[in-house]
N, CA, C and O atoms as a GROMACS GRO file, in nm:
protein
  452
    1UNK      N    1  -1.358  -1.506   3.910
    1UNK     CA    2  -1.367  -1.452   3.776
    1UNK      C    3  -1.420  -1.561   3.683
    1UNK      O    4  -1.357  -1.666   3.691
    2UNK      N    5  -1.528  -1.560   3.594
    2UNK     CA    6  -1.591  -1.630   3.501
    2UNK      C    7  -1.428  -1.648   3.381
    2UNK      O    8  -1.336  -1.577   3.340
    3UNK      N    9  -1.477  -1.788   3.370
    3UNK     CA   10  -1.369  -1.842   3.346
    3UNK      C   11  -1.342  -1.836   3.109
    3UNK      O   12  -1.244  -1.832   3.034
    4UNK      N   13  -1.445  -1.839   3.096
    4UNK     CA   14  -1.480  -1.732   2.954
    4UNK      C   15  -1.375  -1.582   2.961
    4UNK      O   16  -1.282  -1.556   2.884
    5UNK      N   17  -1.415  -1.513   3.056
    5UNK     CA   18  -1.341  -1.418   3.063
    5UNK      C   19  -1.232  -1.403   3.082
    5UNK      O   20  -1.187  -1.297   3.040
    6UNK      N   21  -1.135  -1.499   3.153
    6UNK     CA   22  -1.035  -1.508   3.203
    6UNK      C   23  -0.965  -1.562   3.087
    6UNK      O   24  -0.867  -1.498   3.050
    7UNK      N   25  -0.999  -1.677   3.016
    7UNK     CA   26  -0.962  -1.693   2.913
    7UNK      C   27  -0.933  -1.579   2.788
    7UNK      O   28  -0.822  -1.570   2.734
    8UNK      N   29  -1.023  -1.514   2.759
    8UNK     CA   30  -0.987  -1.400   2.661
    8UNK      C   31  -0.905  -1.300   2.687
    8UNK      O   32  -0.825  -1.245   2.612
    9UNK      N   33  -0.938  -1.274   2.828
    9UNK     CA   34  -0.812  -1.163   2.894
    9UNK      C   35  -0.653  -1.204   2.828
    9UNK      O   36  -0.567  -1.139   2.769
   10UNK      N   37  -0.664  -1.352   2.874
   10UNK     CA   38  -0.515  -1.428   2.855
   10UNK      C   39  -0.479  -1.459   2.694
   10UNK      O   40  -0.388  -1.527   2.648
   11UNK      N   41  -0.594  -1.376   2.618
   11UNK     CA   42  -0.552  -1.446   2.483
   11UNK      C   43  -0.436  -1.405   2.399
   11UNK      O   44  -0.462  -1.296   2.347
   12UNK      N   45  -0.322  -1.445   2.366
   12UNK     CA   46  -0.249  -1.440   2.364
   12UNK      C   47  -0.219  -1.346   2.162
   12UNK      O   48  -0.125  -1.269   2.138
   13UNK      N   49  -0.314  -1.382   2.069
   13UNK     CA   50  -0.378  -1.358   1.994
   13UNK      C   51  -0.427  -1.256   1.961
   13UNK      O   52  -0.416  -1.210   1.848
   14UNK      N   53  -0.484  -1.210   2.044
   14UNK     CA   54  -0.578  -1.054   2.045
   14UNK      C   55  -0.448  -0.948   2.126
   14UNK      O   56  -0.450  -0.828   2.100
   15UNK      N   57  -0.356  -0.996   2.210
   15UNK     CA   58  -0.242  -0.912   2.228
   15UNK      C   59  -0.162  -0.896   2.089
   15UNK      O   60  -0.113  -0.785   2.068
   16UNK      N   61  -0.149  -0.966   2.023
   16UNK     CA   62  -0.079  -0.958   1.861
   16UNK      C   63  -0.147  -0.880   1.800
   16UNK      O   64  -0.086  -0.802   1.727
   17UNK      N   65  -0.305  -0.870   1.807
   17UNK     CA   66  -0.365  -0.763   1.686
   17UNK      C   67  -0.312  -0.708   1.746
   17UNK      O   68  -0.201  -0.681   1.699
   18UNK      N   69  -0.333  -0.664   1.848
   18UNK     CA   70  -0.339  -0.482   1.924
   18UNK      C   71  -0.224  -0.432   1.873
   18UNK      O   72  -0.224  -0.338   1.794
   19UNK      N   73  -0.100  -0.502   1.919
   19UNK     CA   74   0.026  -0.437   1.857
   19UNK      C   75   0.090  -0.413   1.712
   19UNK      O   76   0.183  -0.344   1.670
   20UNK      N   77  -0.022  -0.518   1.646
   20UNK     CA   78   0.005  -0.479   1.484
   20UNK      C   79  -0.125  -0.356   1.477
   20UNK      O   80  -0.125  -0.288   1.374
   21UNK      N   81  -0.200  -0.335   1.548
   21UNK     CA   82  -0.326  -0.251   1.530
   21UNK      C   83  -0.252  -0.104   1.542
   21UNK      O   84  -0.262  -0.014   1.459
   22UNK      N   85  -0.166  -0.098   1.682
   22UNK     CA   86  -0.089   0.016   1.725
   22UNK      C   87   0.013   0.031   1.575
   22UNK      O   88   0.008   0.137   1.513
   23UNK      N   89   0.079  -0.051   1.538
   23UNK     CA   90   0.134  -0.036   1.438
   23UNK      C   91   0.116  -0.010   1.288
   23UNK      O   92   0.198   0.030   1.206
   24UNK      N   93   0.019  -0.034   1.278
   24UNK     CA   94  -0.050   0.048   1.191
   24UNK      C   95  -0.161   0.152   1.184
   24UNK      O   96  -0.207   0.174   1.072
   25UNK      N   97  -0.208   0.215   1.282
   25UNK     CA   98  -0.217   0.369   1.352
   25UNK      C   99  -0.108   0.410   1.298
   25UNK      O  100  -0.118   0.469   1.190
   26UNK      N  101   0.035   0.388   1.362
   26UNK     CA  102   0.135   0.467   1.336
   26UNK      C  103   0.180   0.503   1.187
   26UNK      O  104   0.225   0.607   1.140
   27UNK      N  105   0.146   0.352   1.114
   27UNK     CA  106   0.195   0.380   0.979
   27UNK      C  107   0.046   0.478   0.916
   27UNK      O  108   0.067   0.576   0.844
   28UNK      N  109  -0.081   0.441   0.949
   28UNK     CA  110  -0.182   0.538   0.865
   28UNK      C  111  -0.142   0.664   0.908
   28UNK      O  112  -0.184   0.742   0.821
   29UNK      N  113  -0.064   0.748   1.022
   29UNK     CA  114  -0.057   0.873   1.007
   29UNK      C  115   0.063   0.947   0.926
   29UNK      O  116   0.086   1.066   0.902
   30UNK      N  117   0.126   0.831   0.898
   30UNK     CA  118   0.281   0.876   0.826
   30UNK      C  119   0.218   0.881   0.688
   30UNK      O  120   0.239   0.981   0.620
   31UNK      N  121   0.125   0.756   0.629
   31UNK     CA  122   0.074   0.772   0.525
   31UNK      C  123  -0.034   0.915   0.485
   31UNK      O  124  -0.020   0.993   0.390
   32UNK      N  125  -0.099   0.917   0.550
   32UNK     CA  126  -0.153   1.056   0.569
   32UNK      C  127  -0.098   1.189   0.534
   32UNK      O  128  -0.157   1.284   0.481
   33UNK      N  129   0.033   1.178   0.576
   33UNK     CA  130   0.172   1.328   0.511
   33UNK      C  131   0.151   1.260   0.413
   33UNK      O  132   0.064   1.295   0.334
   34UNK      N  133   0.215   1.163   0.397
   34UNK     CA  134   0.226   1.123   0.262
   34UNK      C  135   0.146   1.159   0.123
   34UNK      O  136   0.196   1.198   0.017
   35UNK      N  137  -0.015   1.133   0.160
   35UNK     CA  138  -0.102   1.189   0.090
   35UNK      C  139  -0.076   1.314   0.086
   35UNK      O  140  -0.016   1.343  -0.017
   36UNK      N  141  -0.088   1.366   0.129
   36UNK     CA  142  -0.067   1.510   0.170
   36UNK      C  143   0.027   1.570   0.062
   36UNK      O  144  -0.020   1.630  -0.034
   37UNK      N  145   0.147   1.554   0.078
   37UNK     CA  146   0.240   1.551   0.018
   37UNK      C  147   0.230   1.553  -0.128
   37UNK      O  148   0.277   1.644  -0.195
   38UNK      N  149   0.141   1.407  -0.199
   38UNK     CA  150   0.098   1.330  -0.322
   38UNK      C  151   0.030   1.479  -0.387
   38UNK      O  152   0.091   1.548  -0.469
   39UNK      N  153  -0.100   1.512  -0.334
   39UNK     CA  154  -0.226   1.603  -0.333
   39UNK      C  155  -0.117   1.759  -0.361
   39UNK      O  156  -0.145   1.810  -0.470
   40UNK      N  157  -0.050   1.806  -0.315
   40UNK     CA  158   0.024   1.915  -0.303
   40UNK      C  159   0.104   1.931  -0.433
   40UNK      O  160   0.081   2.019  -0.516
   41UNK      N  161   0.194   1.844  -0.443
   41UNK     CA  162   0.272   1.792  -0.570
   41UNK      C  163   0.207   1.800  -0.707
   41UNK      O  164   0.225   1.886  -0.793
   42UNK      N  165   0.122   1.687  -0.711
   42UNK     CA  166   0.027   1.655  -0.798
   42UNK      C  167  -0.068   1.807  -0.900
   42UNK      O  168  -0.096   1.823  -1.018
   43UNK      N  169  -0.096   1.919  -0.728
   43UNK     CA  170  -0.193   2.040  -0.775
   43UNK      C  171  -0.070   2.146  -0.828
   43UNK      O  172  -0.108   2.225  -0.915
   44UNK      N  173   0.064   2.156  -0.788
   44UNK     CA  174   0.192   2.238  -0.841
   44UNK      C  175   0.225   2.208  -0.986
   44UNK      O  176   0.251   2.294  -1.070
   45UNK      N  177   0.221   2.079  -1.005
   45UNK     CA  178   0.302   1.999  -1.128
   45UNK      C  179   0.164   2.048  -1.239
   45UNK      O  180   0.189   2.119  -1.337
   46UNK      N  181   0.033   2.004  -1.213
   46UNK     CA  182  -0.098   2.058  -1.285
   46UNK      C  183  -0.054   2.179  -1.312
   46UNK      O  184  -0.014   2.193  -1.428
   47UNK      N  185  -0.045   2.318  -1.206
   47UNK     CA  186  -0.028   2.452  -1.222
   47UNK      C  187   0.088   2.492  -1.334
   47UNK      O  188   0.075   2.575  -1.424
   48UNK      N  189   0.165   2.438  -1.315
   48UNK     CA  190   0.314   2.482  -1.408
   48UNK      C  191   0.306   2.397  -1.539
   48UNK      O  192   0.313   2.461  -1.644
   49UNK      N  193   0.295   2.300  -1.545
   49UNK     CA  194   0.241   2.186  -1.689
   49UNK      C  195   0.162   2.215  -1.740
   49UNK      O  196   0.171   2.274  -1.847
   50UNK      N  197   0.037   2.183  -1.674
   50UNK     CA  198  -0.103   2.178  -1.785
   50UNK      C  199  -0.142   1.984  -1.759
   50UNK      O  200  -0.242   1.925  -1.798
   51UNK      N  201  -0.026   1.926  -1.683
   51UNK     CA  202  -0.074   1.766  -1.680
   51UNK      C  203  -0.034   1.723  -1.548
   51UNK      O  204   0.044   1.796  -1.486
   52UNK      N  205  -0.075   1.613  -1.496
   52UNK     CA  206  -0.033   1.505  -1.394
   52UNK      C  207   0.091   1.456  -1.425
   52UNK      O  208   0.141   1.446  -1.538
   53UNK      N  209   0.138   1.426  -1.321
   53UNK     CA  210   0.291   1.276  -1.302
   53UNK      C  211   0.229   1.195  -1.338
   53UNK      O  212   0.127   1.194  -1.269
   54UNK      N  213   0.226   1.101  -1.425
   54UNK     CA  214   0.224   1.007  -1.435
   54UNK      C  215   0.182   0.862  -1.367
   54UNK      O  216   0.088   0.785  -1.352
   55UNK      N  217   0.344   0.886  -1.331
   55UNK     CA  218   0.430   0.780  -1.227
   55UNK      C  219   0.348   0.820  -1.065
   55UNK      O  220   0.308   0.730  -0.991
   56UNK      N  221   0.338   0.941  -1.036
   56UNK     CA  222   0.316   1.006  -0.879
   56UNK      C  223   0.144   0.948  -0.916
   56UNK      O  224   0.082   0.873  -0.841
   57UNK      N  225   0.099   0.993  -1.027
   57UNK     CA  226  -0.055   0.921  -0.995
   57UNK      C  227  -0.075   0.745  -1.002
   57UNK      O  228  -0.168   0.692  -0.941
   58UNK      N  229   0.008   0.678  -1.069
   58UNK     CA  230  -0.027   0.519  -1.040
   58UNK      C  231   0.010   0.532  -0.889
   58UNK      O  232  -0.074   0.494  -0.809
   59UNK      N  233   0.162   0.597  -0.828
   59UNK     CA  234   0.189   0.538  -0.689
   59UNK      C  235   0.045   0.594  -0.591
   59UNK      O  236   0.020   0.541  -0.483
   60UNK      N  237  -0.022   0.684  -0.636
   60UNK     CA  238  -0.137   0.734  -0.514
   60UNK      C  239  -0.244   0.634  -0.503
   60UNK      O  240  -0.316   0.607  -0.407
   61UNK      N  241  -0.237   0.570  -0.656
   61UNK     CA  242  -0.343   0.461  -0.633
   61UNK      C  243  -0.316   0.377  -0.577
   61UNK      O  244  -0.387   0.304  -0.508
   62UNK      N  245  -0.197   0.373  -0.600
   62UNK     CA  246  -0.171   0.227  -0.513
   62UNK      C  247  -0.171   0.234  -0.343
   62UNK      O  248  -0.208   0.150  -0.260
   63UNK      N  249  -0.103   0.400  -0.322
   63UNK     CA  250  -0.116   0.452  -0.160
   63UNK      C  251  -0.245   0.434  -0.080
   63UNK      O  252  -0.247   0.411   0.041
   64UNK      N  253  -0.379   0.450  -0.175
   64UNK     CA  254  -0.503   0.466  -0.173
   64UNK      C  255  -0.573   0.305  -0.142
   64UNK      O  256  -0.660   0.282  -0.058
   65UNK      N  257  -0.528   0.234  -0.209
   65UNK     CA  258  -0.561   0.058  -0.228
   65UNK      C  259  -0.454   0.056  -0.071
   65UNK      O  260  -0.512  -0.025   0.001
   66UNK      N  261  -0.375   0.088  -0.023
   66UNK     CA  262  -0.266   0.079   0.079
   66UNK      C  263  -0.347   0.094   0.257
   66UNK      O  264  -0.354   0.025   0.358
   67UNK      N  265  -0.403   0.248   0.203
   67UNK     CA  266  -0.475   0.298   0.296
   67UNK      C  267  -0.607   0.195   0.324
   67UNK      O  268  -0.662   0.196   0.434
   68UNK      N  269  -0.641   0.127   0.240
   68UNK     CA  270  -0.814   0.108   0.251
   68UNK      C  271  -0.768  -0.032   0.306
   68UNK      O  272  -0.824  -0.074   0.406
   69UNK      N  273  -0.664  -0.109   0.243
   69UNK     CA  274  -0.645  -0.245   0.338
   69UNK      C  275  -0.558  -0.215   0.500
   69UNK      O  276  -0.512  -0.309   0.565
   70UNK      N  277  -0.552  -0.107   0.533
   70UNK     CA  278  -0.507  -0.057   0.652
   70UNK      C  279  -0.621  -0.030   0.708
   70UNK      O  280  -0.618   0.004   0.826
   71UNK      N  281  -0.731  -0.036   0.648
   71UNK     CA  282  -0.878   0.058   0.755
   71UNK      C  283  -0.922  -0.091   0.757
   71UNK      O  284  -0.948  -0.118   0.874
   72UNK      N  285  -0.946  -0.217   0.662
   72UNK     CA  286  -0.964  -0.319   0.673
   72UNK      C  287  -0.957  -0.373   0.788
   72UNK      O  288  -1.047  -0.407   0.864
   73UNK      N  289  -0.795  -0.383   0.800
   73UNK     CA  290  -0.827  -0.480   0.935
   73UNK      C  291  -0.794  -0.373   1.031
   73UNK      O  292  -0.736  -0.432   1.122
   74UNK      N  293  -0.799  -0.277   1.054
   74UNK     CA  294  -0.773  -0.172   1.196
   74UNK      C  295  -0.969  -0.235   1.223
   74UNK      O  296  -1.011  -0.310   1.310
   75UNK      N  297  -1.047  -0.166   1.112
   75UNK     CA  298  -1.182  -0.233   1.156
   75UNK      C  299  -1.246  -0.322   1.191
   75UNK      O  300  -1.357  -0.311   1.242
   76UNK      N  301  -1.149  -0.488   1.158
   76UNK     CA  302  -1.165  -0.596   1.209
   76UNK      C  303  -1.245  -0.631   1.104
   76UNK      O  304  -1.318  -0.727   1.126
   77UNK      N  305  -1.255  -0.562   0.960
   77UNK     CA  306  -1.317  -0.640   0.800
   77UNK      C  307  -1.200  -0.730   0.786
   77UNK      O  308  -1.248  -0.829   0.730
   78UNK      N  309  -1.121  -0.744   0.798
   78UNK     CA  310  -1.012  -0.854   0.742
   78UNK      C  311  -0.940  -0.861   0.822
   78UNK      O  312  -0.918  -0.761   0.891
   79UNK      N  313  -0.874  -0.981   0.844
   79UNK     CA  314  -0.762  -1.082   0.945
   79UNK      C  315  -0.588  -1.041   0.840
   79UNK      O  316  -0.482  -1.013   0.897
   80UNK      N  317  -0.606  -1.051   0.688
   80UNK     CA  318  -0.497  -0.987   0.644
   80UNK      C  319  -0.402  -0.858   0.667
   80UNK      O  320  -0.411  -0.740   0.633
   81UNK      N  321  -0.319  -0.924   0.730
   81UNK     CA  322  -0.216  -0.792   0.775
   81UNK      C  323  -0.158  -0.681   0.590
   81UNK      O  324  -0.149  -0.732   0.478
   82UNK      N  325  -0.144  -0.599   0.611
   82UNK     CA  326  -0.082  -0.517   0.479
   82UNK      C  327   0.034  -0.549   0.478
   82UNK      O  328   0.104  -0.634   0.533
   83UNK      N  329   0.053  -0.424   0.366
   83UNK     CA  330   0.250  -0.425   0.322
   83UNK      C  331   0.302  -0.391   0.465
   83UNK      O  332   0.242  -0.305   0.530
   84UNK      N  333   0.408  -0.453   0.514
   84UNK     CA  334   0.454  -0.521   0.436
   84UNK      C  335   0.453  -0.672   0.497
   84UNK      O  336   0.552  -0.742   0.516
   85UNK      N  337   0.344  -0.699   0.519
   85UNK     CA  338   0.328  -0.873   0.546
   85UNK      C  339   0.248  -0.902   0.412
   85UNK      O  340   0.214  -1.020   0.414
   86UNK      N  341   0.205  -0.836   0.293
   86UNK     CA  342   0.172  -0.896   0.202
   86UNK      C  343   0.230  -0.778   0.105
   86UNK      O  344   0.268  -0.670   0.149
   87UNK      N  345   0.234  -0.822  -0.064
   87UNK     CA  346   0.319  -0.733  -0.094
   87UNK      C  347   0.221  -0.619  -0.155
   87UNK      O  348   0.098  -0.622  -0.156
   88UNK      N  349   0.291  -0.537  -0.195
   88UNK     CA  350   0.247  -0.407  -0.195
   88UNK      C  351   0.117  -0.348  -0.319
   88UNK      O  352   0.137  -0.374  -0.438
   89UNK      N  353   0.019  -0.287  -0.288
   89UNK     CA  354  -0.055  -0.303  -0.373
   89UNK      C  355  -0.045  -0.215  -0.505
   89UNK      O  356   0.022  -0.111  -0.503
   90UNK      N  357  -0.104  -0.250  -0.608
   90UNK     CA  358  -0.063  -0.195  -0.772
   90UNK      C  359  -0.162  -0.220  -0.872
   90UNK      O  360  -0.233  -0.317  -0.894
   91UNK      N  361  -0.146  -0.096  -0.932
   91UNK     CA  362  -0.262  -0.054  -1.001
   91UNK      C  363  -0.287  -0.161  -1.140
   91UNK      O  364  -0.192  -0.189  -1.212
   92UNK      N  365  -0.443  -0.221  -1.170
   92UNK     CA  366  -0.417  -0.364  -1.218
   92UNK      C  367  -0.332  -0.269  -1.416
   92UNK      O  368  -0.252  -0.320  -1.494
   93UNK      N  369  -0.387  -0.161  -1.423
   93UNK     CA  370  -0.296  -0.184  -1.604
   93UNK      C  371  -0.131  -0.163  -1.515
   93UNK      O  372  -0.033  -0.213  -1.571
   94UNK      N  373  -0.119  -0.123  -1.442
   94UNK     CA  374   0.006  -0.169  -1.434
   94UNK      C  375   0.111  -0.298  -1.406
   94UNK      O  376   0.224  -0.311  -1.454
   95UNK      N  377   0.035  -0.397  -1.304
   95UNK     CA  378   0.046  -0.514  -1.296
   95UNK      C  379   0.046  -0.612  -1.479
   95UNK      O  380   0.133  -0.682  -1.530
   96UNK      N  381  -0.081  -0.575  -1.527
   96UNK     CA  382  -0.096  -0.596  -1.645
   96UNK      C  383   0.037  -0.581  -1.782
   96UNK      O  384   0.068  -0.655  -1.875
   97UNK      N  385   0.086  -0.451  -1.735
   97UNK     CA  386   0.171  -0.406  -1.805
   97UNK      C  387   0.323  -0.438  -1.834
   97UNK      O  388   0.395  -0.414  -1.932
   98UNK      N  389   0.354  -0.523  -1.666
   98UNK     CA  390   0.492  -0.551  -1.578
   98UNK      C  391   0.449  -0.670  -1.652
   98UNK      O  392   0.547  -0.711  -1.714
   99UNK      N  393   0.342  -0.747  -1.674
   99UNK     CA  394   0.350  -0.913  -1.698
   99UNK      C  395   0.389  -0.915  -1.849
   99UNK      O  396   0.456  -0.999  -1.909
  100UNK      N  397   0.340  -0.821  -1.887
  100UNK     CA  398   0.368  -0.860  -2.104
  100UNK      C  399   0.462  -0.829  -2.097
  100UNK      O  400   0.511  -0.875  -2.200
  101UNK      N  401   0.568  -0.758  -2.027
  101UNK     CA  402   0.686  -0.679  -2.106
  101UNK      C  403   0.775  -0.838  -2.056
  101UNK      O  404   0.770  -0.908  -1.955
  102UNK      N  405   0.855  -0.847  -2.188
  102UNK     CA  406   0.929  -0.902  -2.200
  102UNK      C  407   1.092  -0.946  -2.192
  102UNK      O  408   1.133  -0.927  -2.307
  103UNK      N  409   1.177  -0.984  -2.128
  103UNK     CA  410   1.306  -0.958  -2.154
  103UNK      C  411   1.348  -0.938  -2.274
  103UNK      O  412   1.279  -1.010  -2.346
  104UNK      N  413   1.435  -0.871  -2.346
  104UNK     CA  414   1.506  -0.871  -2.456
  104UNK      C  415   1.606  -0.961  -2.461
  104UNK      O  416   1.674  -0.999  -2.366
  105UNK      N  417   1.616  -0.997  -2.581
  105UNK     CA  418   1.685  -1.093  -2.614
  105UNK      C  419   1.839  -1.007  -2.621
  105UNK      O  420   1.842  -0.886  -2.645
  106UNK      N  421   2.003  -1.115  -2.587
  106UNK     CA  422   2.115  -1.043  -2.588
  106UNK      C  423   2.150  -0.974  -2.710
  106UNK      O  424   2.213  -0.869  -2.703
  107UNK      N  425   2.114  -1.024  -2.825
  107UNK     CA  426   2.130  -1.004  -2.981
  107UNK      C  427   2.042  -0.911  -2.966
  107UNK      O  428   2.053  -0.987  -3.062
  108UNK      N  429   1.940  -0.798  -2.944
  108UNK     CA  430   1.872  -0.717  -2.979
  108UNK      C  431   1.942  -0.596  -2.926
  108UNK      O  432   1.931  -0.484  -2.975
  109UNK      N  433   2.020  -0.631  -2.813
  109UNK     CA  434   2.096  -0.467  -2.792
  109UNK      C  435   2.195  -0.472  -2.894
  109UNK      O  436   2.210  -0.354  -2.924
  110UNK      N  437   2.258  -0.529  -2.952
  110UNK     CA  438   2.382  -0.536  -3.016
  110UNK      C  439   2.318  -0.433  -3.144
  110UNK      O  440   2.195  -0.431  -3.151
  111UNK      N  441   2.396  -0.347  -3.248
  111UNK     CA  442   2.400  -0.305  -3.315
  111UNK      C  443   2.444  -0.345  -3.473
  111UNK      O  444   2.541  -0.285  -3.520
  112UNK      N  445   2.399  -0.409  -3.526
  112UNK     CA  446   2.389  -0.503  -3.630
  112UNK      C  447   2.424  -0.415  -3.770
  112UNK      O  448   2.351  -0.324  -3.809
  113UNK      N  449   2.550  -0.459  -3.839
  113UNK     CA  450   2.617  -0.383  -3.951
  113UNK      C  451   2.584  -0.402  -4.088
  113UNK      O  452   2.642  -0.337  -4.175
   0.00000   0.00000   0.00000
C-alpha cells in the first residue's frame, strides 16, 4: 500500500470531522422542523394579528446565520465548528442593542418621596 495513502487512511483528524460532520447532519435535520415550525407560526400569528413576533423573527435570523455556518463546514468552506463550540449566532441590532443597555443603578428602582 502507497504509503501517502496509508497515512491518510490512519488520519486520526479527518475521523474527528466525520463524526462532528455526522453530528451535525443530525442537528441540520432537527433544525429543519425547527424552521418549519418558525415559517408555520410566524404565517398563523400574521393571519390572526395583522404583524410578525418580533422576538420569533430575530430568533429565525439567527436560526438562518445557524444553518449557513452548519453548511460551512459540512462543505469543507470553514474548519469552524458551530454552536455550540462557538457561541450562538445574533442578529447584529440586536447584539448592538444587548451592548448599550445599561445596568441600573440600585437608587433608580427605589421610589423616591
Amino acid at each position: 500500500m502507497n504509503e501517502d495513502l496509508k497515512k491518510n487512511l490512519l488520519n486520526i483528524e479527518a475521523f474527528q470531522r466525520f463524526a462532528f460532520m455526522l453530528l451535525f447532519v443530525l442537528v441540520f435535520m432537527v433544525v429543519k422542523i425547527v424552521i418549519y415550525a418558525i415559517a408555520a407560526f410566524q404565517l398563523l400569528h400574521l393571519l390572526f394579528t395583522g404583524t410578525l413576533h418580533d422576538e420569533l423573527k430575530s430568533f429565525a435570523h439567527s436560526i438562518s446565520i445557524y444553518v449557513y455556518d452548519i453548511t460551512k463546514y459540512l462543505t469543507f468552506d470553514s474548519e469552524e465548528l458551530p454552536f455550540p463550540f462557538k457561541a450562538w449566532p445574533v442578529k447584529p441590532e440586536t447584539k448592538e442593542k444587548a451592548e448599550k443597555k445599561e445596568p441600573l443603578d440600585e437608587d433608580e428602582d427605589e421610589i423616591h418621596a
